[in-house]
C-alpha positions in Angstrom: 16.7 21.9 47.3 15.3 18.8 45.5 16.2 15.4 47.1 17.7 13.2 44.5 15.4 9.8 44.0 17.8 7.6 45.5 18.1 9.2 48.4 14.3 9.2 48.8 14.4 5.2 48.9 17.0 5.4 51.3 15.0 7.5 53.6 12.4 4.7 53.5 14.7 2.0 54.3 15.7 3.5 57.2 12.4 4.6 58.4 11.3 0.4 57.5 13.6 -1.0 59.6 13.8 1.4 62.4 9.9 0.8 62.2 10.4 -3.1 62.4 13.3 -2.4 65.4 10.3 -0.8 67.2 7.8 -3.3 66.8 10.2 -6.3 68.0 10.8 -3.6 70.9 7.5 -3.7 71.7 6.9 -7.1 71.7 9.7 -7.8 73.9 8.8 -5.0 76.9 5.4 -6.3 76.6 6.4 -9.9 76.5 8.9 -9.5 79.8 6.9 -6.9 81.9 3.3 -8.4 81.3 3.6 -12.1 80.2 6.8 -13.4 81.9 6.7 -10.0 84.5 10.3 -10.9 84.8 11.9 -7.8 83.3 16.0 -7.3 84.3 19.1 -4.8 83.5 18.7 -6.3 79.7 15.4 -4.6 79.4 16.9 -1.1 79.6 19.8 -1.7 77.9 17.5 -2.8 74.4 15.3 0.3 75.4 18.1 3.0 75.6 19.5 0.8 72.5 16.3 2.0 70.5 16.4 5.5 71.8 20.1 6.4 70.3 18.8 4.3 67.0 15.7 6.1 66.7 18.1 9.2 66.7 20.7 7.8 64.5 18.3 7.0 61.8 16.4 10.5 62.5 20.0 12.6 62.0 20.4 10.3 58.9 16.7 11.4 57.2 18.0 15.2 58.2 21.4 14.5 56.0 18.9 13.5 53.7 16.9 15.6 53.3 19.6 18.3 52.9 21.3 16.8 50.1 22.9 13.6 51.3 23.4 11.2 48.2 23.4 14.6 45.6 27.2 15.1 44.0 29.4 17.2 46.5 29.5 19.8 43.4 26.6 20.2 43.2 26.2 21.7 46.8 27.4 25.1 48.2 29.4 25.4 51.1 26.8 26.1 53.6 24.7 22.9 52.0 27.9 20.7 52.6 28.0 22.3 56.0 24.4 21.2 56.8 25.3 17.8 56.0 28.7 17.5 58.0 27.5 18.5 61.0 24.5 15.8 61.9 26.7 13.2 60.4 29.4 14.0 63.0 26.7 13.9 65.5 25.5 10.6 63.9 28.2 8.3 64.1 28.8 8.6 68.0 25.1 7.8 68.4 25.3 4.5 65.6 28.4 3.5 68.0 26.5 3.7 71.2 23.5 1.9 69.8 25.6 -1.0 69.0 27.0 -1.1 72.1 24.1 -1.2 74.2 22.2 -3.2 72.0 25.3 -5.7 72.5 25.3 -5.7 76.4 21.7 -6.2 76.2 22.3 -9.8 74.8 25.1 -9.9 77.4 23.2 -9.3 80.5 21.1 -11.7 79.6 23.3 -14.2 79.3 24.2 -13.3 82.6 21.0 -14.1 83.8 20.9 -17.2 82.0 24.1 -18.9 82.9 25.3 -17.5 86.6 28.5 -20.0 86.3 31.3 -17.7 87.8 34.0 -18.3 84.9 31.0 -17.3 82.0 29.9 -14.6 84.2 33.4 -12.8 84.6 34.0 -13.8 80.6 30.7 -11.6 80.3 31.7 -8.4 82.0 35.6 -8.4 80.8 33.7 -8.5 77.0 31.4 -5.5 78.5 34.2 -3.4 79.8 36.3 -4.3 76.4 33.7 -2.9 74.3 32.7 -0.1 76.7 36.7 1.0 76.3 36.7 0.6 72.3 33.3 2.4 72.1 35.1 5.2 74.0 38.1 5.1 72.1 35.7 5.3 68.7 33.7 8.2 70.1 36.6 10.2 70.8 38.5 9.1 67.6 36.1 10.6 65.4 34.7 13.2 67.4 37.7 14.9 67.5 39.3 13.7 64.2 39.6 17.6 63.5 41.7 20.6 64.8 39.9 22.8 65.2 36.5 20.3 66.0 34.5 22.5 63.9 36.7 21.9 60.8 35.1 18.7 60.2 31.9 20.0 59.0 33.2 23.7 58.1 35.6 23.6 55.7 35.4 27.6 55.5 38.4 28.3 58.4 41.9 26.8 58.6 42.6 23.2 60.0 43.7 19.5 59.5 42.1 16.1 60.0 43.9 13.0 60.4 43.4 10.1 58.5 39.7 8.6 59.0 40.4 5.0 57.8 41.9 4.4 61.2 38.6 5.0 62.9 36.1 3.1 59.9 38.9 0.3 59.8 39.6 -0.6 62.9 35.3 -0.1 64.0 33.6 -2.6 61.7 36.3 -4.9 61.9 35.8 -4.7 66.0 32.2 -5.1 65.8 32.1 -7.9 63.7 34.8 -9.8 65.6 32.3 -8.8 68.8 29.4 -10.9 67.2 31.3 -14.0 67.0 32.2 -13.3 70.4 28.6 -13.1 71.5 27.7 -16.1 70.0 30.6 -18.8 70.8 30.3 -17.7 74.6 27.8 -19.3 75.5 28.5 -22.5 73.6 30.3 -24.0 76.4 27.8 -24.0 78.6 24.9 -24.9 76.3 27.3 -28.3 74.9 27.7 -29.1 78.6 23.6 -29.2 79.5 22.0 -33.0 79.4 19.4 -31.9 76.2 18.7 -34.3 73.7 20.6 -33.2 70.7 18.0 -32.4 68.4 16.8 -29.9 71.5 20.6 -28.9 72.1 20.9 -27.7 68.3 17.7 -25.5 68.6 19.1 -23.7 71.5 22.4 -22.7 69.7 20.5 -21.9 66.4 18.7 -19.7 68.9 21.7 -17.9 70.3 23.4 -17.5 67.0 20.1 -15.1 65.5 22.6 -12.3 66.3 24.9 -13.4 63.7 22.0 -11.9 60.8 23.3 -9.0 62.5 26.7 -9.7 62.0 26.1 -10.3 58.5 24.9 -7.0 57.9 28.5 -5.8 59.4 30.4 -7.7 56.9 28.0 -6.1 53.8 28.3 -2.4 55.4 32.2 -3.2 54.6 32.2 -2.8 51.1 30.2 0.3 51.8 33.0 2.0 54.3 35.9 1.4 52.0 33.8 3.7 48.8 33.6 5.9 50.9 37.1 6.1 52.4 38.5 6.9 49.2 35.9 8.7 47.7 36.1 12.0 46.4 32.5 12.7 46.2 31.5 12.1 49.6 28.4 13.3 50.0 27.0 10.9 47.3 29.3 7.9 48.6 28.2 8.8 52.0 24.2 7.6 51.4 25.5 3.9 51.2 27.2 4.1 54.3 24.5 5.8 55.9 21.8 3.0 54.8 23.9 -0.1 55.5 24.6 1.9 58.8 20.7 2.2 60.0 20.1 -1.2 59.1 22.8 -3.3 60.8 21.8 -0.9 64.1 17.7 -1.5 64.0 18.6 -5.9 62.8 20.8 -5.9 65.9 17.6 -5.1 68.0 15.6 -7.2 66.2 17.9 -10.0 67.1 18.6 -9.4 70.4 14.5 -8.8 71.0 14.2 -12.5 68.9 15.0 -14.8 71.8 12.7 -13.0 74.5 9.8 -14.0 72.1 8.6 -17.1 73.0 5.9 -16.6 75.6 4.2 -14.1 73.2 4.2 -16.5 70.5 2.9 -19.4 72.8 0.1 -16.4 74.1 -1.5 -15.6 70.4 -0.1 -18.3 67.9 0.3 -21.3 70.2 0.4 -23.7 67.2 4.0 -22.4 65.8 5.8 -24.1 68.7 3.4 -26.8 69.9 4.9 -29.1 67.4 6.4 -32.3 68.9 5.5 -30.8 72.6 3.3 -33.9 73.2 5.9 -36.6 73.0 9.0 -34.5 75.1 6.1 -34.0 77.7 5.4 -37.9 78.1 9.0 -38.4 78.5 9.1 -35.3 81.9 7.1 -37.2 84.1 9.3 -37.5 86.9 12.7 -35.9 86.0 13.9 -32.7 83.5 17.1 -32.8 81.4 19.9 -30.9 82.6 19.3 -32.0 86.5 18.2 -34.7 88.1 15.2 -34.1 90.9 15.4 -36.2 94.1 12.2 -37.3 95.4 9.7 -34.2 96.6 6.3 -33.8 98.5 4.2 -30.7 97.1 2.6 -30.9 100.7 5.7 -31.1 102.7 7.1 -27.9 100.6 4.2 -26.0 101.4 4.9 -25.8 105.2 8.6 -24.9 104.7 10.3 -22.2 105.6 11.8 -20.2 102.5 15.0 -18.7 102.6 16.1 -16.5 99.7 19.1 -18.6 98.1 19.3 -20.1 95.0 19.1 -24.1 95.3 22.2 -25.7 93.9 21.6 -29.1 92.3 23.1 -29.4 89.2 22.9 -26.9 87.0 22.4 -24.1 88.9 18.5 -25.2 89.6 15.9 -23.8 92.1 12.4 -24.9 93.1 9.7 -22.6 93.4 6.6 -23.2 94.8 3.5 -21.0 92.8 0.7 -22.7 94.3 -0.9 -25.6 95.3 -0.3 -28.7 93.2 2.2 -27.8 91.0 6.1 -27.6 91.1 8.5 -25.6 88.9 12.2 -26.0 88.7 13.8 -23.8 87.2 17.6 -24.2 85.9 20.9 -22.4 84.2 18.7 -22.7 81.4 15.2 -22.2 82.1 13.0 -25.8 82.3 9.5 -26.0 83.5 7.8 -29.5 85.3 3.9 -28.9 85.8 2.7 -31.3 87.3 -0.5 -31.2 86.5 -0.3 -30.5 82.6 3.5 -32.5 82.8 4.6 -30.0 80.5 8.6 -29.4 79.5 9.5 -25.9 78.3 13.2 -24.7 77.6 15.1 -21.8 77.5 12.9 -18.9 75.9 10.1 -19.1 78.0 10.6 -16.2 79.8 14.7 -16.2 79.1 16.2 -16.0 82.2 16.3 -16.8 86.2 14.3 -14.9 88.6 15.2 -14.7 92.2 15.0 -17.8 93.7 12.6 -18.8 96.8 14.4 -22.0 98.2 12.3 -23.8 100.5 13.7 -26.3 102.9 12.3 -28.5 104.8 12.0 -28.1 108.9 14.1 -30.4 111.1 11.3 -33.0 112.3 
């Protein structure tokens, strides 16, 4: 049968920004394995993220393309049947997107601030969602008695109510990207940043709240169709607004991780003002402050693998010859060659820590 135009321009809209999702992808993998080679747990979680997205928004182009967005009288039985049944595969796979693409952004805050109250705040939010996301799977997967009832109207059965399950998800999720963006709050007020430096960092962390606002719009979108009677035109919405607040989520949660690509090809975006913070990081670094230390002396230590506890959460590593790097909770970067300051999304997050200590004389 003949897919009805608007339909059509929903199929692109989901292909766009699935598209755009893959290319921020990209650019982070390529940024954290290659650039930074520093890639962690958050990696896979964004990559698995984009896996059950890129299937979401390929289960939505089949609903599509069987006449999702046409007027439920205007299908047969069997037609309405081919659309049922990839949309009750699609939702469990929209749910588990969300979720991973959420404990992405988690586990690198984890990474970022190791402070044992934030770091126990972080997994209870994890296991809260995790139980939620298994209590929405379920839910709606088995909505139906008999399961099959829900996309074969042909045989005998009953669902219960769906607004329980729409009404009590998007509500969830939203509150869960206000969560995700006041937790690390705390921690970034606390740090000794200047506070036009301090107001970046937390304009930074809140890029996941585009994604929240995409939530909020899908709203108006669930409630249509919760009292619709034509579903299967009511339903294209859904599905749109549905794709998109998936694929901006990964685009938000890849935004952060960015940085060192953008200093790689297009240096001159975030050179601004570099110049006068790197006059001013001579001899100490906001957030800690360094006690006197010999390059030469560190060389012929003996490293121990520890993390380095000076102020906030700091290590020193020694790369080579001539230069010193101190990393922090939030990442900050001495050269002492170029005396150079760089914050948190230079490679966004702490690698292992090589303490060297000095020998007893």
């Amino acid at each position: 049968m003949p897919v009805v135009p608007r339909a059509i321009v929903g199929a692109e809209v989901c292909i766009a920004f699935t598209t755009i999702a893959s290319f921020f992808l990209a650019a982070r993998l390529y940024t954290r394995y290659f650039l930074v080679k520093n890639p962690g747990r958050e990696e896979l979680a964004i990559l698995f993220a984009w896996v059950f997205s890129v299937i979401h928004t390929s289960l939505v182009c089949v609903q599509i393309w069987r006449g999702l967005g046409d007027d439920v009288w205007n299908l047969s039985g069997v037609q309405q049947e081919h659309i049922y049944l990839p949309f009750w595969v699609s939702v469990p796979m929209y749910s588990i997107a969300l979720f991973l693409t959420k404990v992405s952004i988690l586990l690198l805050y984890l990474r970022l601030f190791p402070h044992p109250r934030f770091v126990k705040a972080c997994w209870i939010t994890i296991v809260v969602m995790g139980a939620f996301l298994f209590w929405t799977i379920f839910g709606f997967m088995f909505m139906c008695t008999p399961v099959n009832y829900f996309w074969n109207r042909s045989i005998e059965g009953h669902c219960f109510n769906s607004k329980w399950v729409y009404f009590t998800n998007a509500p969830f999720n939203i509150v869960t990207d206000f969560v995700l963006f006041g937790l690390p709050l705390p921690v970034l007020w606390e740090l000794q940043l200047p506070p036009r430096q301090k107001t970046g960092l937390i304009i930074l962390f809140g890029i996941g709240l585009v994604g929240c606002l995409t939530s909020i719009l899908r709203l108006r979108s669930l409630y249509i169709l919760s009292i619709s009677t034509n579903i299967t035109h009511d339903n294209l919405e859904i599905a749109i607004w549905s794709v998109v607040e998936v694929n901006v989520g990964i685009c938000c949660a890849c935004g952060p991780t960015l940085k060192p690509l953008i200093n790689a090809f297009v240096p001159q975006l975030l050179s601004k003002g570099r110049s006068k913070t790197s006059k001013r990081a001579r001899r100490t670094t906001y957030g800690i402050n360094l006690p006197s230390f010999d390059v030469n002396v560190a060389k012929n230590s003996q490293p121990t693998e520890s993390f380095a506890k000076f102020d906030k959460y700091s290590e020193i590593q020694i790369p080579e010859a001539g230069k010193v790097r101190v990393t922090t909770a939030i990442r900050q970067e001495v050269d002492t060659d170029e005396e150079r300051l760089f914050t948190v999304a230079e490679d966004a997050g702490i690698a292992k820590a090589v303490h060297y200590r000095q020998k007893e004389m």
